[in-house]
C-alpha positions in Angstrom: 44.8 -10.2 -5.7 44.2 -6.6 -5.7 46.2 -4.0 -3.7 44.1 -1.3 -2.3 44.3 1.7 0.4 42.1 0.7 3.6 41.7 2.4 7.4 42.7 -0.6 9.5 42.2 -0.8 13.1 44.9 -2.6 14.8 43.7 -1.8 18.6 40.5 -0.9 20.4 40.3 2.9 20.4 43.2 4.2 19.1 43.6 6.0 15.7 42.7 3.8 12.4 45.6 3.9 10.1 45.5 4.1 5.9 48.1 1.5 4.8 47.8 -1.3 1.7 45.9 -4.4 2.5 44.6 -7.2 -0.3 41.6 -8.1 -1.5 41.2 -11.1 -3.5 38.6 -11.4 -6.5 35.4 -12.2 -6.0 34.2 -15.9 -5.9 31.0 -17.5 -6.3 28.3 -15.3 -5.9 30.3 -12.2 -5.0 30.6 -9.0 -6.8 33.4 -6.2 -6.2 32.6 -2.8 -5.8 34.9 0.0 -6.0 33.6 3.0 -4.1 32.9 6.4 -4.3 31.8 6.9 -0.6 31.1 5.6 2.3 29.7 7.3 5.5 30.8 7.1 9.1 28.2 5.4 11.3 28.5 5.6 15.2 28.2 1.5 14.9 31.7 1.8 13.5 32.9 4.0 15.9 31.3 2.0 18.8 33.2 -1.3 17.0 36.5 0.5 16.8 36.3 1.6 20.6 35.7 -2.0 21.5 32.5 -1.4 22.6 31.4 -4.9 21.1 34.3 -6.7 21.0 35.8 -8.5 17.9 38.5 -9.7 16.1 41.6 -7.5 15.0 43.0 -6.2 13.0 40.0 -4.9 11.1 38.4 -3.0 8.3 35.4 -0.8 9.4 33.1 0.8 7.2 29.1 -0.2 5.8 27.6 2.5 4.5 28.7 2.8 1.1 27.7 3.3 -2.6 30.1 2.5 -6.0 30.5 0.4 -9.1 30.7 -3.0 -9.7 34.4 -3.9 -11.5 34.0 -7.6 -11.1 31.6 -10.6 -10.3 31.9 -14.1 -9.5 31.1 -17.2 -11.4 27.8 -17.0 -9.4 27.1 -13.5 -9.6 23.9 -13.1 -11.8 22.0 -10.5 -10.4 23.9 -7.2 -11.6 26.4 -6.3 -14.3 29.5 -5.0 -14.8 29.8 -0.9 -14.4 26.6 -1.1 -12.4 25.9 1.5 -9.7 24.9 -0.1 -6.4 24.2 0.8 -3.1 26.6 -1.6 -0.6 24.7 -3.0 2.9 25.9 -5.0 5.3 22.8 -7.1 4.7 23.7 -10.8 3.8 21.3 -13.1 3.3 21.4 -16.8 2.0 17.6 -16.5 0.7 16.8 -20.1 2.1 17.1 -19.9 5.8 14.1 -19.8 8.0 14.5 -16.3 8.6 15.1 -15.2 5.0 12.4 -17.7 3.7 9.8 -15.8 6.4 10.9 -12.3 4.9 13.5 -11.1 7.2 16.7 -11.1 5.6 18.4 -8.9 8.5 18.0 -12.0 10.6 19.6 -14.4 8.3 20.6 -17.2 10.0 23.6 -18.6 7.8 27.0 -17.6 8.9 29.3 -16.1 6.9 32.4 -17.4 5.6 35.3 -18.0 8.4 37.8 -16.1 5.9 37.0 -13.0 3.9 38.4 -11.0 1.3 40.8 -8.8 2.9 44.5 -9.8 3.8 47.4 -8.1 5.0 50.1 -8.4 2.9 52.1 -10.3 4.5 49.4 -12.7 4.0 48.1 -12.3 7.6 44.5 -12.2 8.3 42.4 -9.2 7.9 38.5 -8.8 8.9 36.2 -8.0 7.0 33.8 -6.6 9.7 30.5 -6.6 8.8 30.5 -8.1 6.3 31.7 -5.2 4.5 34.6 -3.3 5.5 34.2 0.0 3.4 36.4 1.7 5.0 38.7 0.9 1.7 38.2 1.9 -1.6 37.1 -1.6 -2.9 34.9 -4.1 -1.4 34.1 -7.4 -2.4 30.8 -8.7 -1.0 27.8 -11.1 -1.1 25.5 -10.1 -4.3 22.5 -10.1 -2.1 23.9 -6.7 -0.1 23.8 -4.8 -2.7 20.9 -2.7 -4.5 21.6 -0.9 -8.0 20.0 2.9 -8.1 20.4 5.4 -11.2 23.5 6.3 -12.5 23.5 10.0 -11.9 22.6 9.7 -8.4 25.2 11.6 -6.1 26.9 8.9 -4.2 27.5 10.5 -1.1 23.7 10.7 0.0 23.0 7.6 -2.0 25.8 5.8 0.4 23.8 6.9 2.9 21.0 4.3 1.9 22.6 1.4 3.4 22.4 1.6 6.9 21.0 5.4 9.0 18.1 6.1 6.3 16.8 2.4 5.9 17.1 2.4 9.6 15.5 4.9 11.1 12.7 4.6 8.0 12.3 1.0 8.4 11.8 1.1 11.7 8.7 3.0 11.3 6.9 1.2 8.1 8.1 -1.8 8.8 9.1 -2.8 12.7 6.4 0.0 14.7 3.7 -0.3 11.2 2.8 3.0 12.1 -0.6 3.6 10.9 -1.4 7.4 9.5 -2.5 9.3 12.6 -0.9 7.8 15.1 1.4 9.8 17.3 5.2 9.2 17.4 8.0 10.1 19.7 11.8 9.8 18.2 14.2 10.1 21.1 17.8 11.1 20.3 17.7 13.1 16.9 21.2 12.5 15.6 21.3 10.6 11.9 18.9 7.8 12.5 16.6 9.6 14.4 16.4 11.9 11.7 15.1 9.4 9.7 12.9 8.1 12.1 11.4 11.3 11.9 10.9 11.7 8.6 9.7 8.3 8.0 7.2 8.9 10.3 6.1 12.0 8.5 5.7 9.7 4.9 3.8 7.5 6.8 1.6 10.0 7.7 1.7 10.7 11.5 -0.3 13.0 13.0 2.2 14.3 15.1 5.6 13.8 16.2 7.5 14.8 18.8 11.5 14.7 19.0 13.4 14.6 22.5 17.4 15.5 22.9 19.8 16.8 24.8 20.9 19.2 22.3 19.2 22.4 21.6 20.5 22.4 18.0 19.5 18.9 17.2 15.9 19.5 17.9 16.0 22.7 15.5 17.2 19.6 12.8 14.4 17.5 13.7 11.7 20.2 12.6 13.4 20.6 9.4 12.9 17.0 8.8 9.2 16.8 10.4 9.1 17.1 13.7 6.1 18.8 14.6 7.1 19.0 18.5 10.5 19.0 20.3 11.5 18.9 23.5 14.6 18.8 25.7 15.5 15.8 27.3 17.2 17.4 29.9 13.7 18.7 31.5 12.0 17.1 34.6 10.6 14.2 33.2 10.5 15.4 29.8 7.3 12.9 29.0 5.3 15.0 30.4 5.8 17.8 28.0 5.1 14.8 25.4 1.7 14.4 26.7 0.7 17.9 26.7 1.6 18.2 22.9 -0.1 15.4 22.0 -2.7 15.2 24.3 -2.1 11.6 25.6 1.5 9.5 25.2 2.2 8.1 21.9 1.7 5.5 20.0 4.9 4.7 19.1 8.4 5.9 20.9 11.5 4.8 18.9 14.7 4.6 20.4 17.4 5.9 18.2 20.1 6.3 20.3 22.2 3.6 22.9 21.8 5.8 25.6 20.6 3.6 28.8 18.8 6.6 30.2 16.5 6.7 27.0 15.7 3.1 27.6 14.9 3.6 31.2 12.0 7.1 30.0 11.1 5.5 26.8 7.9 3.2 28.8 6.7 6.5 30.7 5.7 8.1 27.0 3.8 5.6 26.0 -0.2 5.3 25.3 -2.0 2.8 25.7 -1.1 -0.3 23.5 1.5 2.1 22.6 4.7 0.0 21.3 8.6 0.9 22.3 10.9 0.7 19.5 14.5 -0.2 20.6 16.4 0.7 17.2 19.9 2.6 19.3 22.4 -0.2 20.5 23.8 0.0 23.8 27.1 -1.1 24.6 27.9 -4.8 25.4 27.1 -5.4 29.1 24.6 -2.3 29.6 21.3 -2.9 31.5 18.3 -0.7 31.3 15.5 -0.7 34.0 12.0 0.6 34.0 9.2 -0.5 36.0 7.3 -3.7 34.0 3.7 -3.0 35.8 3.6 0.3 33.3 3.5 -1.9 30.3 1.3 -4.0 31.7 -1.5 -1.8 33.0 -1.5 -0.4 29.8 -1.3 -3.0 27.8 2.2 -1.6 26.0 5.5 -3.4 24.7 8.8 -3.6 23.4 10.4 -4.5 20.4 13.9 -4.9 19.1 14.8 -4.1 15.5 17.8 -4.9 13.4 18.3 -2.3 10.8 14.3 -1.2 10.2 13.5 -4.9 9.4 14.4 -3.5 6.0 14.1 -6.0 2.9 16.5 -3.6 0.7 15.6 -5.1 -2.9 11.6 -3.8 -1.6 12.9 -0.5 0.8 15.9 0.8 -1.2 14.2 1.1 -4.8 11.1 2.5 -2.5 13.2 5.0 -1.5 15.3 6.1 -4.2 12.0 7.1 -5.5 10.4 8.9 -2.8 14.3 11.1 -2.8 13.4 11.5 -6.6 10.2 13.0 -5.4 11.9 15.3 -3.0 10.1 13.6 0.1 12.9 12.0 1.2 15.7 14.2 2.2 19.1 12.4 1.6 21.5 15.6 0.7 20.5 17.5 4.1 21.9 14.7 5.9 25.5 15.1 4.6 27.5 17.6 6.9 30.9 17.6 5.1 32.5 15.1 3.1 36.3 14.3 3.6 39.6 12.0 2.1 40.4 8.9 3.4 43.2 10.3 4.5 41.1 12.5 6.8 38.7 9.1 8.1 39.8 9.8 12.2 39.5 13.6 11.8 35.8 12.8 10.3 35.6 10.3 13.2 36.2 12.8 15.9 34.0 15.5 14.4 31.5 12.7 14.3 32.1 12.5 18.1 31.3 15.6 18.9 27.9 15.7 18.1 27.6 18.3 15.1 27.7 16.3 12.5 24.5 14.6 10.8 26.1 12.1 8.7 30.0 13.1 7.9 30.9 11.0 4.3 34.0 9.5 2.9 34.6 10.2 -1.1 37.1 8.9 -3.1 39.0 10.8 -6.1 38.2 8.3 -9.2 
C-alpha cells in the first residue's frame, strides 16, 4: 500500500483538500501510473459541484499522462517505465458494446471497491475510474495508450479526454465528409477541438458560435473560418448567410440548455446535431420536433468522440508530430497540486483553455 498526496472532495462544492490517501498495488490486469500532469476538465468541476451526484469522499481527476511504476499479474500490454497517456476509458474487450467497436459504451461494471483508501482504512472513490487528481493512479490496462518518450506531458495529458472529444466527435460520431459545413457551438477546450478536427477532416467551412468575444478570436486560430456571437438575434441566421445554407453538422460542445434549444434551427437538410456538452442532471432542452422532420435532420449523443484510443490516440500523436494538431496552444497555465482550487476557479471564469496540473518528479 502506497501513500500518496491526492485533492479529495469531501462535500459537493466546497474546496478540494490535498491530504494522504492509499492506493494499493495494482492487481490483475492493472497497471500504476505515476503522473506528471493532469488537466482540469469542467466534467470534474461539474462532479465536484454535485451536479451529477455521486459517492463521497472522492478523488477527481481524468485527464492525465505519466509512467508506468508497476503492473499486475495480468498486465501484458505495456512495460515498466513506459510513457502512457491515462483515460477514463475502460473496457472489458468482450461485451457487446466493446465486441461491436465502442469501447466508450462498455457495458461491464467496474469493480465495487477501487484502489484508493483513506487511511484510516475508510473508503475512497475512485471516480471515473481514474481519480488523477493524485500523483499516482492505478487503473485498468485498457485506459491507457503509450506515446514517445520526449513528448511534453502537459499537452500530451490533454489526449485523454477534451482533444479525443471534440476530434472524435467529428471523424468518428458526425463522419464529417470533406466539404461539408460545420457549426461548433461553445468554443471553450472541446469546442476547440471540435474545430480543429473539423478542419483535418477537411470541412469546407466552419463556423464557431459564443458568448464571448475572445473565445471566437481562439476559434480562428484553431480553424474557424466564421464566428459569430451567440448573443445576436437568432444568431443562426448569420450561420446561413456565411455558409450559404445551414450546416451539415452542428456540434454541441457545451451543457448549456440554451445551445440545445438553437442547435435544430442551424441545421441543413439531412443535417445531423451532435450533442457532445453535458447538461446537468435533471435539465430539459426543447425545440420544436416538426424542424427535424421537414428536413429530414437528427440528433445524436456521443460519449467522448466515440473514440477507440488504441486507433485515435496513436492517430493523433502523429498528426501533433506533424504540427496539424495543436496540443501546446491549448495549455493556459500550468500549476502545483497545491494550487488544484485556485486552477479550478480560474477555470470558472472562462479564460482559460485547458489549465494543467504538473507534478515536481
Amino acid at each position: 500500500m502506497a501513500r500518496i498526496r491526492a485533492a479529495v472532495c469531501h462535500a459537493f462544492d466546497t474546496p478540494l483538500t490535498v491530504e494522504q490517501v492509499d492506493l494499493r498495488a495494482p492487481t490483475g490486469r492493472e497497471v500504476e501510473v505515476t503522473l506528471d500532469a493532469v488537466a482540469i476538465c469542467h466534467s470534474d468541476i461539474s462532479y465536484a459541484r454535485g451536479d451529477w451526484g455521486g459517492p463521497l469522499p472522492t478523488v477527481y481527476g481524468h485527464e492525465a499522462a505519466g509512467r508506468i511504476t508497476a503492473v499486475g499479474p495480468g498486465a501484458d500490454r505495456h512495460a515498466l517505465g513506459q510513457t502512457v497517456v491515462v483515460t477514463l476509458i475502460r473496457a472489458c474487450g468482450s461485451c457487446p458494446s466493446c465486441a461491436a467497436g465502442t469501447p466508450v459504451a462498455c457495458e461491464t461494471p467496474s469493480a465495487p471497491e477501487g484502489p484508493l483508501s483513506m487511511p484510516d482504512g475508510s473508503g475512497l472513490t475512485q471516480s471515473m475510474n481514474c481519480g488523477a487528481f493524485a500523483e499516482k493512479v492505478v487503473v485498468d490496462q485498457s485506459q491507457i495508450v503509450a506515446i514517445p518518450a520526449d513528448m511534453p506531458m502537459a499537452p500530451a495529458s490533454l489526449l485523454a479526454c477534451g482533444v479525443i472529444t471534440g476530434v472524435g466527435a467529428v471523424v468518428n460520431s458526425a463522419a464529417l465528409r470533406p466539404g461539408q459545413d460545420v457549426v461548433v457551438i461553445g468554443a471553450g477546450g472541446v469546442g476547440l477541438n471540435a474545430i480543429q478536427g473539423a478542419r483535418i477532416a477537411g470541412a469546407r467551412r466552419i463556423v464557431a458560435v459564443d458568448l464571448n468575444p475572445s473565445k471566437l478570436d481562439d476559434a480562428r486560430e484553431f480553424g474557424a473560418t466564421d464566428t459569430v456571437l451567440a448573443t445576436e438575434d437568432k444568431p443562426w441566421r448569420s450561420v446561413f448567410k456565411a455558409l450559404g445554407r445551414g450546416a451539415d453538422v452542428v456540434l454541441v460542445t457545451v451543457g448549456a440548455i440554451p445551445a440545445y434549444d438553437s442547435a435544430p434551427r442551424y441545421l441543413a437538410p439531412k443535417g445531423r446535431v451532435i450533442m457532445v456538452g453535458m447538461p446537468h442532471s435533471g435539465a430539459k432542452s426543447s425545440y420544436e420536433p416538426v424542424i427535424l422532420a421537414a428536413i429530414g435532420a437528427g440528433m445524436i449523443g456521443t460519449k467522448m468522440g466515440d473514440t477507440v484510443i488504441a486507433r485515435d490516440i496513436p492517430w493523433m500523436i502523429d498528426l501533433y508530430g506533424q504540427g496539424r494538431l495543436k496540443l501546446d496552444e491549448l495549455v493556459s497555465r500550468t500549476w502545483s497540486l497545491d494550487q488544484i482550487n485556485e486552477a479550478i476557479a480560474d477555470t470558472l471564469s472562462g479564460a482559460a483553455r485547458r489549465n494543467v496540473i504538473v507534478f515536481d518528479r
